[in-house]
N, C-alpha and C positions, 0 to 999 in steps of 0.2 A: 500726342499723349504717350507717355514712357510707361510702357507692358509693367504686368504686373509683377516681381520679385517672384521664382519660382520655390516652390513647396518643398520641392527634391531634397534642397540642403537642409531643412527644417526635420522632413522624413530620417535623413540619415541620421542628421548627431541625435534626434528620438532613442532611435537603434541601438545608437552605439551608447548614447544616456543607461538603456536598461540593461544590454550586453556587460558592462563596465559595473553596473549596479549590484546583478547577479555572479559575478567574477568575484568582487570583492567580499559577496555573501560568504559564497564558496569559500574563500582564504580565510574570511572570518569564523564563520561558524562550524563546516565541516572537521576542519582536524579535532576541535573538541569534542565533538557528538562523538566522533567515531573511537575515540580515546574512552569515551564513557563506556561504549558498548563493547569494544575490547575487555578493559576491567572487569565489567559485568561478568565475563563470560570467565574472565578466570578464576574468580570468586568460587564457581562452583567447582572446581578442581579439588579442592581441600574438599568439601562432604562427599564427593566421589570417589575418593580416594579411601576416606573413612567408611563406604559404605564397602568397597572390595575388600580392606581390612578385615574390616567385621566378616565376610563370608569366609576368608581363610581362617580362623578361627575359629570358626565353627564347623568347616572343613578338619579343622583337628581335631576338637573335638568329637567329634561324629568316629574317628577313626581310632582314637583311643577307647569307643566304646562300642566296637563294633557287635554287633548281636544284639544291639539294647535296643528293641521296639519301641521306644519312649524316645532315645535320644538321636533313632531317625526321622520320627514327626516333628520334633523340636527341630530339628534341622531342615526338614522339608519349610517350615514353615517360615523360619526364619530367610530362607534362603526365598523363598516366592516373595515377603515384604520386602524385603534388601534390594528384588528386583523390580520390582513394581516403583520403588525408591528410586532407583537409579532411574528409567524410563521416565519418570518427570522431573528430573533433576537435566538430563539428557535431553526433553523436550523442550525446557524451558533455555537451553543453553544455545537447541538450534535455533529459537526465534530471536534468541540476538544478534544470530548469527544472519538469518535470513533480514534482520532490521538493519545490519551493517549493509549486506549486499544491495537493500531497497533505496539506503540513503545516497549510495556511490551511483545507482541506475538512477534515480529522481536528478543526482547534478549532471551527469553525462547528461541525460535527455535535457535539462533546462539550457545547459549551455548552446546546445548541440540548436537546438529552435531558435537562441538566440543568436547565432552565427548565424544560421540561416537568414534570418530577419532583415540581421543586420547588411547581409552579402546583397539580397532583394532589394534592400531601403524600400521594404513596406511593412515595417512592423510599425502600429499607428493609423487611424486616420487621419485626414485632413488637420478636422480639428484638433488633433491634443496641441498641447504643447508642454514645452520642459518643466512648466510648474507641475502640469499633470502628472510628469514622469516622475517627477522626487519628490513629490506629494505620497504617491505610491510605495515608493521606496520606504517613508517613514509608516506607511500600515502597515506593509508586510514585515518591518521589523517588528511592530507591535506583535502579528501574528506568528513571526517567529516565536515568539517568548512562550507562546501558550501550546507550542509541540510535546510532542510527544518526547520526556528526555533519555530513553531508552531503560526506565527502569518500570515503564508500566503501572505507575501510580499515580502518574498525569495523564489528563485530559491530550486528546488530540488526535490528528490522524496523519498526521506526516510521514510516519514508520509505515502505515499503510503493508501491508508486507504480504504483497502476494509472492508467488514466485514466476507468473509470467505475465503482463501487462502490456493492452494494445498500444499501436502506434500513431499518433502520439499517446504520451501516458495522460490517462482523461483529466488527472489534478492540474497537470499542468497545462493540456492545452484549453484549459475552464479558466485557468489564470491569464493567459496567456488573452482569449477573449475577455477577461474583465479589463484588463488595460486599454482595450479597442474602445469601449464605452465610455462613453462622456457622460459622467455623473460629478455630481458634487460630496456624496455620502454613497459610501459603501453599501452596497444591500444586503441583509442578512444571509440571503441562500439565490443562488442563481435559479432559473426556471430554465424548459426551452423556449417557452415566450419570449422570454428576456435576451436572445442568442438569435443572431440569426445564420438560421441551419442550413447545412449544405447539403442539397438533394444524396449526394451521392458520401455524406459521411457515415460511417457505422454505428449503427443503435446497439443497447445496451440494458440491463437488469428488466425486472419485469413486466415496469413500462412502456419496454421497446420506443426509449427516446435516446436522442444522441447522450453524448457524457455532459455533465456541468456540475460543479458544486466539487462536495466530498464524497469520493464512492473507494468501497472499498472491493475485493476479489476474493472469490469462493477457492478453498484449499483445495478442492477436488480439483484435478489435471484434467478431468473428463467431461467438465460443468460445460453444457454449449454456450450459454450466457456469464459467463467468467464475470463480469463487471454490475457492480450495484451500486444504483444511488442510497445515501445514507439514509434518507428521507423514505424511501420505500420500503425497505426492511428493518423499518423504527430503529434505527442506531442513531446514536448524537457521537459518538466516538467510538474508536475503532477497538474493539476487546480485547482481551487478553487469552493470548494462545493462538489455535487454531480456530477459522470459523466455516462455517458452510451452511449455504445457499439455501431459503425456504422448500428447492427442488430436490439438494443436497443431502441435507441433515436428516438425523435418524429423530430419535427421543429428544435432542437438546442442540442446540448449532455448534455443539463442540463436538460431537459425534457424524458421525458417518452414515448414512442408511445401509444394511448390507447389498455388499458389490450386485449381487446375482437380479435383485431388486431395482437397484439403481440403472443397470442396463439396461431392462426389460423397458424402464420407463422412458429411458434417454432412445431406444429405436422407435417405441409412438411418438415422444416427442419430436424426433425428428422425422420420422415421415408426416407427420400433421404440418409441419414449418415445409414440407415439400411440396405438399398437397395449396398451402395457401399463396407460395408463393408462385406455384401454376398461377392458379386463380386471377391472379393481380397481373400479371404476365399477357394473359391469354384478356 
């Protein structure tokens, strides 16, 4: 009886199917985005430029009238909106900036897992097969569509824009596991039910479950838990601005709790995460 055809070659051209799939996304989609986000950011050139205007001119003013108690409140005052102006003109400029930097890390890392995959020829189970893989190709373009276009008036989470993110980045190795799965329809939101989890991967948002789905990262650089599912801190897409963490946030998740505060809490916090991980240990 003649052995059975080995799997191997099936595994590799899988690999190379999606490596080829995501390469071509890359040429396709990335230059545009990042063209978007560019412009974006020069747009705001022109009212910042108008907003320093207007201070020197009222820097001259002020000095053609010097002695006049009237026209250095007028000035004071003028001069604290112009700045206040500027700092969100200024803030909204860095998060394009930070959305250009998230989109150039999201394709390095995608590629970078798919090279991998491909180098292993184990990206795939058993079961898929090539319909599988370009079955897929055509949702994710769908899902492309519905990203985020870098002007923050759409839906989506793709911009995602932390400024540091684990290894792998959780969006894409949630992706990277949907493809593993053999389904016939998409599911709404991944679970860890739906995943199966590796004893020794790192957990994440409040949870404390591995990554899956869409999750986004707390602004704060000092958050112990950096990563959130969307699904646990009620987001369906990812805000606008800055955001921070249920642990994070002050009055509102745009704000900050003060530093002094935030400390005090982050040293119990983390002696308690030392105290339990004794525990489970011992």
């Amino acid at each position: 009886m003649a052995a059975a055809p080995s799997s191997e070659p099936l595994h590799e051209m899988l690999s190379a199917a999606i490596y080829l799939e995501d390469y071509l996304d890359c040429i396709e989609d990335m230059p545009l985005r990042f063209q978007k986000c560019v412009t974006s950011m020069r747009e705001f050139a022109g009212p910042l430029q108008g907003v320093l205007e207007d201070l020197e001119s009222l820097e001259q003013d002020l000095r053609d009238s010097e002695g006049d108690a009237a026209a250095h409140e007028k000035f004071r005052q003028h001069a604290e909106a112009s700045l206040i102006k500027m700092k969100e003109l200024n803030d909204v400029k860095l998060q394009y900036l930070e959305d250009a930097i998230d989109l150039i890390e999201d394709k390095i890392c995608l590629l970078k897992t798919d090279q991998k995959s491909l180098d292993m020829g184990k990206d795939g189970e058993k079961g898929d097969s090539l319909k599988d893989v370009m079955g897929d190709r055509g949702n994710k373009r769908s899902r492309r569509s519905a990203r985020t276009d870098f002007n923050h008036g759409e839906t989506g989470s793709e911009s995602g824009v932390v400024e540091k993110s684990p290894a792998p980045h959780p969006k894409r190795a949630a992706r990277r596991r949907k493809r593993k799965q053999k389904i016939e329809k998409e599911p709404a939101e991944e679970s860890p039910g739906d995943i199966p989890i590796d004893p020794d991967e790192p957990t994440y948002c409040l949870c404390e479950q591995v990554s899956f789905g869409d999750m986004i990262g707390c602004d704060n650089d000092l958050c112990p838990i950096e990563w959130f599912h969307f699904s646990c801190v009620n987001l369906s897409c990812k805000p606008k601005g800055k955001w921070y963490c249920p642990r994070c946030r002050g009055d509102k998740p745009t704000v900050m709790k003060p530093k002094a505060q935030f400390l005090k809490e982050l040293e119990k916090y983390n002696k308690e995460k030392e105290e339990r991980n004794g525990k489970e240990k011992s």
